[in-house]
MARVO-976810 format. One record per residue (C-alpha): residue in one letter; z, x negated, y. Coordinates in steps of 0.1 Angstrom, whole numbers, plus 5000, padded with zeros to 4 digits. Example, Ala and Ser with C-alpha at 12.3 -4.5 7.8 and 13.67 -1.06 7.14 Angstrom:
<atoms>
 res   pz   px   py
   A 5078 4877 4955
   S 5071 4863 4989
</atoms>
This chain:
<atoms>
 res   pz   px   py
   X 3003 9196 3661
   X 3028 9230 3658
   X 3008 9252 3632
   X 2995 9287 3643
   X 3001 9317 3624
   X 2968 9335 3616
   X 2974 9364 3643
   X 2976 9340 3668
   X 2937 9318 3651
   X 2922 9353 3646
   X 2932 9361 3688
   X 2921 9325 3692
   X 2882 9331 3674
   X 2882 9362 3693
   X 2883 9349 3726
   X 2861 9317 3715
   X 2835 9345 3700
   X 2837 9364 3732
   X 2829 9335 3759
   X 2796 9334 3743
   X 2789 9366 3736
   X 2801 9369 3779
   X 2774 9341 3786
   X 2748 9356 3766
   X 2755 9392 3782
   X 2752 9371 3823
   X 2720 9356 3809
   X 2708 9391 3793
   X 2718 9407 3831
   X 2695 9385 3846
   X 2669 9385 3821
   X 2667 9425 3822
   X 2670 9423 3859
   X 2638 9399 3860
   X 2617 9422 3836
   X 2630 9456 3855
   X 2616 9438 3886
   X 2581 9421 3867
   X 2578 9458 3853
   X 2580 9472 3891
   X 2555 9446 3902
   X 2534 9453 3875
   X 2536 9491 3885
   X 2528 9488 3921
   X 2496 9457 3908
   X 2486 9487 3887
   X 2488 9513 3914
   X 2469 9487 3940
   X 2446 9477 3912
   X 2438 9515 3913
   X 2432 9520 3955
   X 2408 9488 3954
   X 2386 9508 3926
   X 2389 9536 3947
   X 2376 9517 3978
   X 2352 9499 3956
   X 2342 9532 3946
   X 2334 9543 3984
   X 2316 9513 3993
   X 2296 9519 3957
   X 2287 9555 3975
   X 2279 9540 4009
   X 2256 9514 3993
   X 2238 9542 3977
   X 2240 9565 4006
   X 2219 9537 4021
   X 2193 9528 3992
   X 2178 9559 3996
   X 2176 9556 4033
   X 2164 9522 4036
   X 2128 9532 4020
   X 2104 9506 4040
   X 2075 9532 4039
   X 2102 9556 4064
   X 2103 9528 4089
   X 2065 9534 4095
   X 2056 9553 4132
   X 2043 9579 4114
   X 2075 9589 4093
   X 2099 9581 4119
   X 2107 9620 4128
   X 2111 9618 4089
   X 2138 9587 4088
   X 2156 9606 4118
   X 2165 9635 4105
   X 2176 9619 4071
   X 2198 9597 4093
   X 2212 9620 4114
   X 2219 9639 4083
   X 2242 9616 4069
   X 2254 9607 4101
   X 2272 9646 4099
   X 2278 9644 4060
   X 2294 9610 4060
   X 2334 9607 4066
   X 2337 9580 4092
   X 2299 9566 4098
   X 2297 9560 4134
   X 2264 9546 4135
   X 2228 9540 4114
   X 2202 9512 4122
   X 2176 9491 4110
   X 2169 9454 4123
   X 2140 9430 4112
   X 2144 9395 4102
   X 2134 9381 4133
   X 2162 9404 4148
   X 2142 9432 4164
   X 2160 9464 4164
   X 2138 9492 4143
   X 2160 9519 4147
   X 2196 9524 4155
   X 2208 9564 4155
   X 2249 9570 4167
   X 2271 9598 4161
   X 2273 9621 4183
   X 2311 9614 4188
   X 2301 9574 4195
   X 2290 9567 4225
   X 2292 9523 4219
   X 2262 9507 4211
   X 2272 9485 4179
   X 2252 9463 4152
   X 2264 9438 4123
   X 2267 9407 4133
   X 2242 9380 4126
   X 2259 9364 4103
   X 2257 9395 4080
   X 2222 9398 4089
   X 2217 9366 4072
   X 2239 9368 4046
   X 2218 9398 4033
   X 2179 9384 4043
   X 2199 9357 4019
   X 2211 9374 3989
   X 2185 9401 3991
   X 2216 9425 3979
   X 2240 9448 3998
   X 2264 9434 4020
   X 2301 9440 4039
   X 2305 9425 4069
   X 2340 9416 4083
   X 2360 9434 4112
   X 2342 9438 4143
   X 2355 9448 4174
   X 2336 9471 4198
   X 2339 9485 4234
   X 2357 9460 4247
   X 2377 9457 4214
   X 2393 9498 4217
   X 2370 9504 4187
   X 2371 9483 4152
   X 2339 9493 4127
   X 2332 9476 4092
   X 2291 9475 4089
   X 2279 9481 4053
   X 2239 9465 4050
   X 2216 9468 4023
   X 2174 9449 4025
   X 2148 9468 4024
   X 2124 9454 4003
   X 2089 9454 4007
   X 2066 9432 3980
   X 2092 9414 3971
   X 2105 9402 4003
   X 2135 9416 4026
   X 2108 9434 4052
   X 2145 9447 4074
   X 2182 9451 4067
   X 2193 9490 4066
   X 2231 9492 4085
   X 2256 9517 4087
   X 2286 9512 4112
   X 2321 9525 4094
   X 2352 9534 4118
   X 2381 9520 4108
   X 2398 9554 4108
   X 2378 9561 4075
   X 2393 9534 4058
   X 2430 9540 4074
   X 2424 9578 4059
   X 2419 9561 4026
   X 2443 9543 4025
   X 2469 9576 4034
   X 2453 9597 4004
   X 2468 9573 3978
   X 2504 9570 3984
   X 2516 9537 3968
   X 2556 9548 3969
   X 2579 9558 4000
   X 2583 9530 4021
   X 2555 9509 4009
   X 2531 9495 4036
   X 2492 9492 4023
   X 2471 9466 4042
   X 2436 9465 4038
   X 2417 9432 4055
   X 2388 9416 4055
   X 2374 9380 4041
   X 2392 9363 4073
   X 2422 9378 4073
   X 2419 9405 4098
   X 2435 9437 4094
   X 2410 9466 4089
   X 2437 9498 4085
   X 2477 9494 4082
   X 2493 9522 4070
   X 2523 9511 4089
   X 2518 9504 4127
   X 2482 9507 4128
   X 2471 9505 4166
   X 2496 9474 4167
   X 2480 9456 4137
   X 2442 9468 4135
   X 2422 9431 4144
   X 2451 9407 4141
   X 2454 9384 4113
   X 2478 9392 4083
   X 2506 9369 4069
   X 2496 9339 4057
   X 2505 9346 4025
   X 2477 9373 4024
   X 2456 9351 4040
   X 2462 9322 4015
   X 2467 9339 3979
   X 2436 9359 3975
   X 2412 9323 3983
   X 2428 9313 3955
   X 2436 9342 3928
   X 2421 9381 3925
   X 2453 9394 3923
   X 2494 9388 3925
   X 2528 9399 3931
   X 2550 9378 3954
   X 2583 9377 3977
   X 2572 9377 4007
   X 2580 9383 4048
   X 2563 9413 4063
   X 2543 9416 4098
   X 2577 9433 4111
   X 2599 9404 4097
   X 2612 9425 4066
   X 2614 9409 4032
   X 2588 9423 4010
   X 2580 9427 3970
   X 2542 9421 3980
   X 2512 9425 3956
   X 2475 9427 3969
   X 2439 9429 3946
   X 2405 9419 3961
   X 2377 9434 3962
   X 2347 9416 3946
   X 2322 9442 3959
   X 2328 9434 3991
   X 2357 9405 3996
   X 2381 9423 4011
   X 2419 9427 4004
   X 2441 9453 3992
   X 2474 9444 3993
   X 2510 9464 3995
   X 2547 9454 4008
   X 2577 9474 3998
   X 2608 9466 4011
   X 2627 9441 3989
   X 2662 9466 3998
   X 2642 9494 3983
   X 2636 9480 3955
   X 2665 9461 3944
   X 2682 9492 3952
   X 2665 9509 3924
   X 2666 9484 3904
   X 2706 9480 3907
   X 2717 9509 3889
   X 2700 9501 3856
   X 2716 9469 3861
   X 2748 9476 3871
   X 2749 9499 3838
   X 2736 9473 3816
   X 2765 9449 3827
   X 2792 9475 3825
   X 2783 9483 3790
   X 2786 9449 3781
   X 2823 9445 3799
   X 2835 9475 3784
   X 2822 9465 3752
   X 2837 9434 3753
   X 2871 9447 3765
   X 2868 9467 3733
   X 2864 9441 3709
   X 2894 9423 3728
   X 2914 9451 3717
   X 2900 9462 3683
   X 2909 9422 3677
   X 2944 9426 3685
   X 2951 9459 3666
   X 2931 9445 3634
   X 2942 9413 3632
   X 2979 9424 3618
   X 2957 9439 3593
   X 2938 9409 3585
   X 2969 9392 3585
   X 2986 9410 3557
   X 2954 9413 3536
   X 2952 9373 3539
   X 2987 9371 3531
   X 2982 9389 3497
   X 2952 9370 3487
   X 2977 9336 3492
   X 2998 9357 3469
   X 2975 9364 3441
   X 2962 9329 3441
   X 2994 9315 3434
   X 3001 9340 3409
   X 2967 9327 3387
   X 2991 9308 3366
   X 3010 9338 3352
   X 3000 9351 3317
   X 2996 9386 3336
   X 2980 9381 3371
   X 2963 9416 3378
   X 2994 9432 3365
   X 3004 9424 3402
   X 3013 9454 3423
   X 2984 9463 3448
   X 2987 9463 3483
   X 2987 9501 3502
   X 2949 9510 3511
   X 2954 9505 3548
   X 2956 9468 3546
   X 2933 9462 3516
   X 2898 9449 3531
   X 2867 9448 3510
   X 2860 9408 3513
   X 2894 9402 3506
   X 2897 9420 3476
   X 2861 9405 3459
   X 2879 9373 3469
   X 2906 9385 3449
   X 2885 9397 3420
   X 2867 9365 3422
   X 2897 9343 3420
   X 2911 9365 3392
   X 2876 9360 3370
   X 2879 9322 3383
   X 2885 9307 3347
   X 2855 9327 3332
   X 2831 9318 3359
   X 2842 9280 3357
   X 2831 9282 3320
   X 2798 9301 3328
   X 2788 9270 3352
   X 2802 9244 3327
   X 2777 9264 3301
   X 2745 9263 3330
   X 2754 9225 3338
   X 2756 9212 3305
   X 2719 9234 3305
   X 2704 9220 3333
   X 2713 9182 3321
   X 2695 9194 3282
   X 2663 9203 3308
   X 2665 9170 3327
   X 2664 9157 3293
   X 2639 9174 3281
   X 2617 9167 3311
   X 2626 9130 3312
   X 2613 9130 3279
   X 2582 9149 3284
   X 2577 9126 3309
   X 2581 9093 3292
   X 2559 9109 3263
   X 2532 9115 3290
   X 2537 9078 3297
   X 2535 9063 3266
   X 2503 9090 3260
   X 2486 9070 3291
   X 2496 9039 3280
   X 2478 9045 3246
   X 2446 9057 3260
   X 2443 9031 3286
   X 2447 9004 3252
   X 2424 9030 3233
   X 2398 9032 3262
   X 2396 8992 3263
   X 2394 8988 3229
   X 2360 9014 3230
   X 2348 8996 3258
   X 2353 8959 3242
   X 2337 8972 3211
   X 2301 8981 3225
   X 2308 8951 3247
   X 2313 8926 3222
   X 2280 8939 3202
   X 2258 8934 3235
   X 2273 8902 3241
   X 2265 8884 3209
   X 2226 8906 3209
   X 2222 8890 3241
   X 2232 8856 3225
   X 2211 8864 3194
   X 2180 8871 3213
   X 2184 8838 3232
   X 2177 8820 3195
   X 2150 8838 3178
   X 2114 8846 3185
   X 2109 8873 3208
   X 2088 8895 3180
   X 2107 8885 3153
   X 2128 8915 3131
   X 2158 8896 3139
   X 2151 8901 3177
   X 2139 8939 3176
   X 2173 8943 3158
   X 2191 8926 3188
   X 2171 8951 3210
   X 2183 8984 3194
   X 2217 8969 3194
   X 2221 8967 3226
   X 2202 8999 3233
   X 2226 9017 3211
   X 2253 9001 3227
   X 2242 9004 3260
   X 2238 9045 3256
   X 2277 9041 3236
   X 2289 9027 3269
   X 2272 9054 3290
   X 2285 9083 3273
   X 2323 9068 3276
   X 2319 9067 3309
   X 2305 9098 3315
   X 2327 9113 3291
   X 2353 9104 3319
   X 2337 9118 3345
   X 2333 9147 3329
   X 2370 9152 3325
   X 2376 9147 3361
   X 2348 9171 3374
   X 2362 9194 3351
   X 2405 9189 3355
   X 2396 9190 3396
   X 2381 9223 3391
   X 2348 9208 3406
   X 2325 9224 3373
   X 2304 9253 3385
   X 2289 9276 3357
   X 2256 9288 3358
   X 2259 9322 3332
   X 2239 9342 3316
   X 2235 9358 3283
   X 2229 9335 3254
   X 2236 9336 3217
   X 2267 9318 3209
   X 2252 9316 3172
   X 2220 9299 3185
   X 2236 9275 3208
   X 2262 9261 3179
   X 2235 9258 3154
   X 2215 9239 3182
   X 2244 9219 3187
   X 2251 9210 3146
   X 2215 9202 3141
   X 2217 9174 3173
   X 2246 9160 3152
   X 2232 9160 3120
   X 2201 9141 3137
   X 2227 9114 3151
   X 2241 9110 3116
   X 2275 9122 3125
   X 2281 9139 3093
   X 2272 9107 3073
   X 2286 9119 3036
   X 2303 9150 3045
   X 2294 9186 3033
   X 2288 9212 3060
   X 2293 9248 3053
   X 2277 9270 3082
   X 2278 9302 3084
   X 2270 9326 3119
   X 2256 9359 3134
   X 2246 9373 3163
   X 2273 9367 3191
   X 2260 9375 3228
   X 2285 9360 3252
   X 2279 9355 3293
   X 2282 9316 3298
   X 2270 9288 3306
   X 2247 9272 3276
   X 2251 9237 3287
   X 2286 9240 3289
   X 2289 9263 3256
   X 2267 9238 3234
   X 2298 9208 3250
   X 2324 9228 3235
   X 2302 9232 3203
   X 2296 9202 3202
   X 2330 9182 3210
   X 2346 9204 3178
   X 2326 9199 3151
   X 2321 9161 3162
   X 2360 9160 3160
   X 2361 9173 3129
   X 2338 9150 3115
   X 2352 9122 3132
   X 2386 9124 3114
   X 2374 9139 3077
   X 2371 9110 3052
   X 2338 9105 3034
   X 2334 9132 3008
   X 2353 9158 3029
   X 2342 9192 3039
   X 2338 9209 3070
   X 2329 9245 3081
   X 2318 9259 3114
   X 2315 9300 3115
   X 2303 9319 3141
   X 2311 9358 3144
   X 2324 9390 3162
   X 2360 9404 3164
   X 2362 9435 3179
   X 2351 9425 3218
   X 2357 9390 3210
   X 2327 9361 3199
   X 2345 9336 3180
   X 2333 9306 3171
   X 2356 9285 3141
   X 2358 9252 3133
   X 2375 9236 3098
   X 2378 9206 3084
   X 2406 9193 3053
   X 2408 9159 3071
   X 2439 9142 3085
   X 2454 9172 3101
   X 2476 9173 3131
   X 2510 9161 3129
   X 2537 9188 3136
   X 2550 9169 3169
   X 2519 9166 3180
   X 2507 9200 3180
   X 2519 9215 3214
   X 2498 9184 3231
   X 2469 9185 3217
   X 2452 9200 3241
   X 2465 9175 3265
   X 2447 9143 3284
   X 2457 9109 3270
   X 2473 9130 3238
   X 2453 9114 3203
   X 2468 9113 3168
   X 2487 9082 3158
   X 2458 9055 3156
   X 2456 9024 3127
   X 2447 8989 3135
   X 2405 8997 3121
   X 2410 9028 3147
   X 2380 9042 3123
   X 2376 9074 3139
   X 2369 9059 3172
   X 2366 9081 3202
   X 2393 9083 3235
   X 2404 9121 3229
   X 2391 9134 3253
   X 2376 9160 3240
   X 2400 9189 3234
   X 2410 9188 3268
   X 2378 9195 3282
   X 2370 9221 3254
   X 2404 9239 3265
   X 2391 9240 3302
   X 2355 9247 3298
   X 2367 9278 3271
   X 2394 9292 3302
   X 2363 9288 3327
   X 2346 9311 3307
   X 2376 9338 3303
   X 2385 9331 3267
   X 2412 9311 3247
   X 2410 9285 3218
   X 2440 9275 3197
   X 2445 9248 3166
   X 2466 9254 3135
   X 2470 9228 3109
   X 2495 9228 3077
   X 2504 9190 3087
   X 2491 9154 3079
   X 2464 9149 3055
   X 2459 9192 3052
   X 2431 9191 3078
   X 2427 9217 3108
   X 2412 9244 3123
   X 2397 9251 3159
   X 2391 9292 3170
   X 2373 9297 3201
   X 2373 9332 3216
   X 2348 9345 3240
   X 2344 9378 3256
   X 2314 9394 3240
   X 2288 9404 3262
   X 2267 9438 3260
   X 2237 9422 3276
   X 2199 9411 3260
   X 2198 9377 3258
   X 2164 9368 3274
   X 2138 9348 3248
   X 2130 9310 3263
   X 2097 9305 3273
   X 2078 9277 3253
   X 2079 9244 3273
   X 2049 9238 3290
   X 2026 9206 3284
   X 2035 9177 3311
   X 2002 9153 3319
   X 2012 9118 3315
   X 2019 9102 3355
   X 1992 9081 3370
   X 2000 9041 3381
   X 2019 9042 3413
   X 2028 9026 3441
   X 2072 9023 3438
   X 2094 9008 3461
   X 2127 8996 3444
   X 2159 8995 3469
   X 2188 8980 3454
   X 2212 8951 3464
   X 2223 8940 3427
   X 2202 8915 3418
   X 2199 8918 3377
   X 2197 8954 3386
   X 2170 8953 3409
   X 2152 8931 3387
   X 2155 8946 3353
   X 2145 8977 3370
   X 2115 8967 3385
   X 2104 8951 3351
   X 2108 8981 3334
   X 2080 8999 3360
   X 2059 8969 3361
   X 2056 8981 3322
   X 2046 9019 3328
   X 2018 9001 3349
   X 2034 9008 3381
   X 2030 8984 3410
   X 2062 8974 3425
   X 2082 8962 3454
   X 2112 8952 3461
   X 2140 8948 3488
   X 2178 8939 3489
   X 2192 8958 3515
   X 2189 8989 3537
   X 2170 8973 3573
   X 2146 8955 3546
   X 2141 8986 3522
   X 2133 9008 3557
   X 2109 8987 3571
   X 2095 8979 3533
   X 2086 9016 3531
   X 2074 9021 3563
   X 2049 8992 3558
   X 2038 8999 3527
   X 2037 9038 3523
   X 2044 9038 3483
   X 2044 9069 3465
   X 2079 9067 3452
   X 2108 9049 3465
   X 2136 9043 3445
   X 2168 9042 3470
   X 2203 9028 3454
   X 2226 9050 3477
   X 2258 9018 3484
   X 2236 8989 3502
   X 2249 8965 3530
   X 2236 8973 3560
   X 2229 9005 3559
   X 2235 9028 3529
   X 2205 9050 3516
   X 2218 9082 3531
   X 2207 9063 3563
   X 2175 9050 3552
   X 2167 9084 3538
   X 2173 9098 3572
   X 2155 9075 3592
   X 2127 9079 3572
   X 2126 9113 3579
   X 2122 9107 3617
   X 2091 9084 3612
   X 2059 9095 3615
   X 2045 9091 3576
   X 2076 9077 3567
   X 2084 9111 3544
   X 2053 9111 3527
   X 2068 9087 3501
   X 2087 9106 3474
   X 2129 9095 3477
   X 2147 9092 3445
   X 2186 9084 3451
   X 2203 9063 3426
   X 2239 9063 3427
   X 2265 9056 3404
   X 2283 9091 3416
   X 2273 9118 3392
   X 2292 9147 3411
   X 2273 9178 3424
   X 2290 9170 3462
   X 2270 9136 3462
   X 2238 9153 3447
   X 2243 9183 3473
   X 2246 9152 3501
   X 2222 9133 3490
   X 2193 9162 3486
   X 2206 9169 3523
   X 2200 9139 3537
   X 2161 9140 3533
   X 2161 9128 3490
   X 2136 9144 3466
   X 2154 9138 3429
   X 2187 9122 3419
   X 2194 9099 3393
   X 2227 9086 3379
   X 2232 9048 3368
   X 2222 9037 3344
   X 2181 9039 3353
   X 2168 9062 3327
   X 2130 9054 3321
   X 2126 9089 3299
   X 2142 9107 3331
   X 2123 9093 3354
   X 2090 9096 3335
   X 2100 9137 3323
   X 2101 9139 3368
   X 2071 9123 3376
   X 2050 9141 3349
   X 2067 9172 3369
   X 2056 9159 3404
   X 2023 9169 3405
   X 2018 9157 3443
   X 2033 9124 3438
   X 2002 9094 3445
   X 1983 9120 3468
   X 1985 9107 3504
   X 1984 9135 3518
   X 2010 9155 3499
   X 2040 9163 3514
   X 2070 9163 3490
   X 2100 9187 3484
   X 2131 9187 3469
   X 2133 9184 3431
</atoms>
């Protein structure tokens, strides 16, 4: 293929630029005729839209005209010479009313008054009789023809009501010169025809041709369009042949249609001059370009010719020492091109410098990420090795109890072992729930003032009960801290630091817990000269599945878990905590910062004395067997008399049978789950009476909300506790009372 100079490409991407641009100009032609001519129609819908108010308007007036005539007390003999005069008053006040009159139901004629210029006896036909006895509201009837069908009147009919009933239908006969005049007050444009017609079709007033049209039927397009739509603009053929841009707008007042044709010549005529300017812009413009093309692209040309130039002159010691070309051919791209390709070696070493810094970030990340990894792997080993531990110890209790006497010291022994172990194996698990309410954001705090000083000492003492501190020495030291926060959650973090400290200082070492104000901060401060952190592992400490290197013993025990949720439950609160350590074996230190709070913090009101709960009457719902049978043991014990069930269907017609005072519902059962029991129960007459307590093994607030929804009194999280459940029963003072209705704990 013969090569092309660039004069002869940049002539070439002219022209292939242009036949696009020349489509999109055709298409624009058309498109701006099409909205020149929907902006016409719209104007002559508006203008249409604006006569049919008017005529609605008039009939509005006539209808009113006729209320106050069409009094049933003026039909009486006595107050004829009354109704009389009133009618032939508006007889001369009204434009175009050619005649007044009242009929009965039964069709007797009550009074019927003409103008003094109508000399044709005329009434509405029966069918708008009816239609008004009917609707009991005002009425317009369609064309009727008169005197032999020289004279065309519209009647207008309102009821007279009497008791509530139509007692005779009030009439007044319009010519249809008065609606012809109406439609010549409101010019629509020039040459435009206005066509008013009734319900069938039939010309009322033309403004063109009127004596020829009046009583014929319109074009079927008028007659068909407004069954089917209020209003519309359409191409259509005229009563005279001519093409028409047509629009019409009924009437809802009275059916009737207003509709307008102006000649599509007209129109187009005005519309072709915007047009026709719109297009010849567009030529000239484009015969422009065509040239501006030509006389630029020897420009283009030489600037490209340069830039060739100066990249082959890169390789000289000395390339901007090159002579620059005169200003008429230089061209701004072209010379930042030629800048560009003059800088070319620095910028090559600048992205050298930004790769070689991207691949050190990949590394970094790939090794932040196989860090995170291993970090998982460790807790997932950590977190068996806490689980096998408690584990192990139940099995062999269990084992241990099968051998010796049930009252012997060996056995009770066995029994707090697995007791113990048991509440071990409950607070690793919701130790893990807890993390994942709290890293999904799903925590809620419930704040108030409290004493940061009060809640940490309450929190040490609960520790020192548990023998956490076994043989270490405890330095404590606070004041007065007010913070807004939550106290549960504030008493966790309390809680989770000094137990970490004392979980990894060696026997004989010393921790310190302080409690203070800084300024507008409450700090609380926790120290320990234990193992300390390692430098490495610093950054992560705050981070899931990060723990300090573990031995074989794994003496401190625990799944690290705690720092991450102190770190969260601090942020939730608006404050920060950090941890500094000198290294391995030089201990650490924990500061918590709160925002100190201004407020009182209000004094807690002394418990108040529970009464033990009475022997009741329990229902126990649950499809695991050992469950359901350890469980109802463990009533049978408080003295309660139980019952039990295996599966929704059972548990639902259990309860409605016996009508206990509690049931105890597990909330996954085959069948049908609880939620569904609970609400069935709640549909049977007595079934409710019987207190609903949901166990689930789902501790979040969502399946408490759900479950306190669905028609349950209390919730309680696997595993049963008995001291729970005995704290809510003392607290359910309606619970055994048959005819106590119960609420939501």
């Amino acid at each position: 293929m013969a090569r092309m100079k660039i004069r002869s490409q940049l002539f070439v991407l002219v022209i292939a630029a242009l036949l696009p641009v020349a489509l999109f100009a055709g298409v624009m032609t058309a498109r701006l005729w099409q909205l020149q001519r929907d902006a016409y129609e719209q104007r002559f819908l508006e203008r249409v839209r604006a006569l049919r108010i008017a005529l609605d308007t008039e009939l509005g007036a006539t209808v009113r005209t006729l209320d106050a005539l069409a009094v049933h007390e003026l039909l009486a003999e006595e107050r004829r010479t009354e109704l009389d005069e009133r009618v032939e008053g508006a007889l001369r006040t009204e434009t175009g009313w050619a005649t007044v009159g009242a009929v009965a139901p039964d069709g007797r004629t009550l009074l019927h008054v003409r103008h003094p210029d109508f000399d044709v006896e005329a009434a509405p036909d029966a069918k708008t009789i009816a239609a008004v006895i009917a609707s009991r509201a005002p009425v317009m009837s369609d064309l009727l023809a008169t005197d032999g069908g020289r004279r065309w009147l519209t009647f207008v009919a309102v009821p007279v009501l009497h008791d509530g009933t139509v007692a005779a239908v009030f009439y007044a006969g319009i010519e249809h010169a008065a609606w012809l005049a109406l439609l010549r007050r409101y010019p629509i444009a020039d040459q435009a025809t206005l066509t008013l017609s009734d319900r069938n079709g039939a010309i009322i007033a033309r403004t063109l041709n009127d004596d020829r049209w009046v009583g014929k039927m319109t074009s079927r397009a008028f007659l068909d369009r407004p069954r089917s739509e209020p209003e519309a603009a359409f191409v259509t053929t005229g009563l005279e042949g001519q093409s028409l841009y047509s629009v019409f707008s009924r009437s809802p007042q009275s059916g009737w249609t207003l509709g307008t044709g102006v000649p599509s010549a007209d129109m187009e005529q005005a519309l072709l001059g915007s047009t026709l300017l719109t297009a010849g812009g567009v030529a000239t413009a484009m015969l422009l370009a065509l040239l501006l093309a030509f006389v630029f692209g020897r420009r283009i040309a030489l600037a490209v010719t340069s830039l060739a130039a100066t990249a082959r002159s890169l390789a000289d010691p000395d390339p901007a020492a090159r002579p620059r070309d005169p200003a008429w051919a230089r061209i701004a791209e072209i010379e930042t091109v030629r800048s560009a390709l003059l800088n070319s070696g620095a910028r090559l070493r600048e992205r050298q410098d930004a790769a070689d810094a991207a691949l050190a970030r990949e590394a970094k990340a790939r090794a932040d990420a196989e860090h995170a990894n291993l970090a998982k792997d460790q807790f997932l080993a950590m977190l068996g090795h806490e689980l096998r531990s408690p584990l192990s110890a139940i099995s062999n209790a269990s084992e241990l109890l099968d051998r010796v006497a049930p009252d012997s010291d060996t056995a009770t022994r066995g029994r707090a072992m697995i007791r113990r172990q048991t509440q071990h194996l409950t607070q690793i698990v919701n130790d893990l729930l807890d993390v994942a309410r709290i890293t999904s954001g799903k925590v809620v705090l419930s704040k108030h003032v409290v004493d940061l000083a009060v809640i940490v000492v309450h929190a040490v003492e609960a520790l020192k009960d548990a023998g956490r501190f076994g043989k270490l020495t405890l330095d404590m030291r606070v004041e007065h801290a007010p913070v807004l926060g939550d106290e549960t959650r504030l008493e966790q973090i309390s809680t989770n630091l000094v137990e970490n400290a004392c979980k990894y200082t060696p026997a004989g070492g010393h921790v310190t817990v302080r409690v203070g104000v800084e300024g507008d901060a409450a700090v609380l401060e926790v120290a320990d000269n234990g193992a300390g952190i390692a430098p490495g592992l610093m950054p992560h400490v705050f981070e899931l599945f990060v723990q300090g290197e573990q031995t074989l013993e794994r003496a401190p025990g625990g799944l690290g878990l705690g720092l991450p949720v102190v770190r969260r439950l601090v942020e939730l609160h608006g404050g920060t905590v950090t941890a500094t350590s000198e290294g391995e074996g030089a201990g650490a230190r924990f500061t918590v910062r709160l925002p100190r709070s201004s407020g009182h913090v209000a004094d807690e009101p002394a418990p108040a004395a529970r009464p033990a709960p009475p022997s009741l009457r329990i229902v126990v719902v649950e499809d695991h067997a050992d469950t359901r049978e350890s469980l109802c043991i463990l009533l049978e014990q408080d003295g309660h008399r139980v019952e039990a069930a295996d599966d929704g269907p059972t548990g639902f017609a259990r309860i409605v049978d016996e009508l206990p005072d509690v049931a105890l519902v597990d909330i996954g059962m085959p069948g049908f789950d609880g939620m569904e029991l609970a609400r069935r129960l709640s549909a049977v007459p007595g079934g409710a009476a019987a207190a609903l307590v949901a166990l689930s093994g789902y501790g979040g607030g969502d399946d408490r909300d759900r479950a306190l929804a669905a028609g349950f009194d209390h919730y309680l999280v696997k595993p049963f506790d008995v001291a729970a459940f005995r704290a809510w029963l003392a607290t359910r003072a309606d619970v055994g009372r048959a005819s106590a209705t119960p609420s939501h704990a």
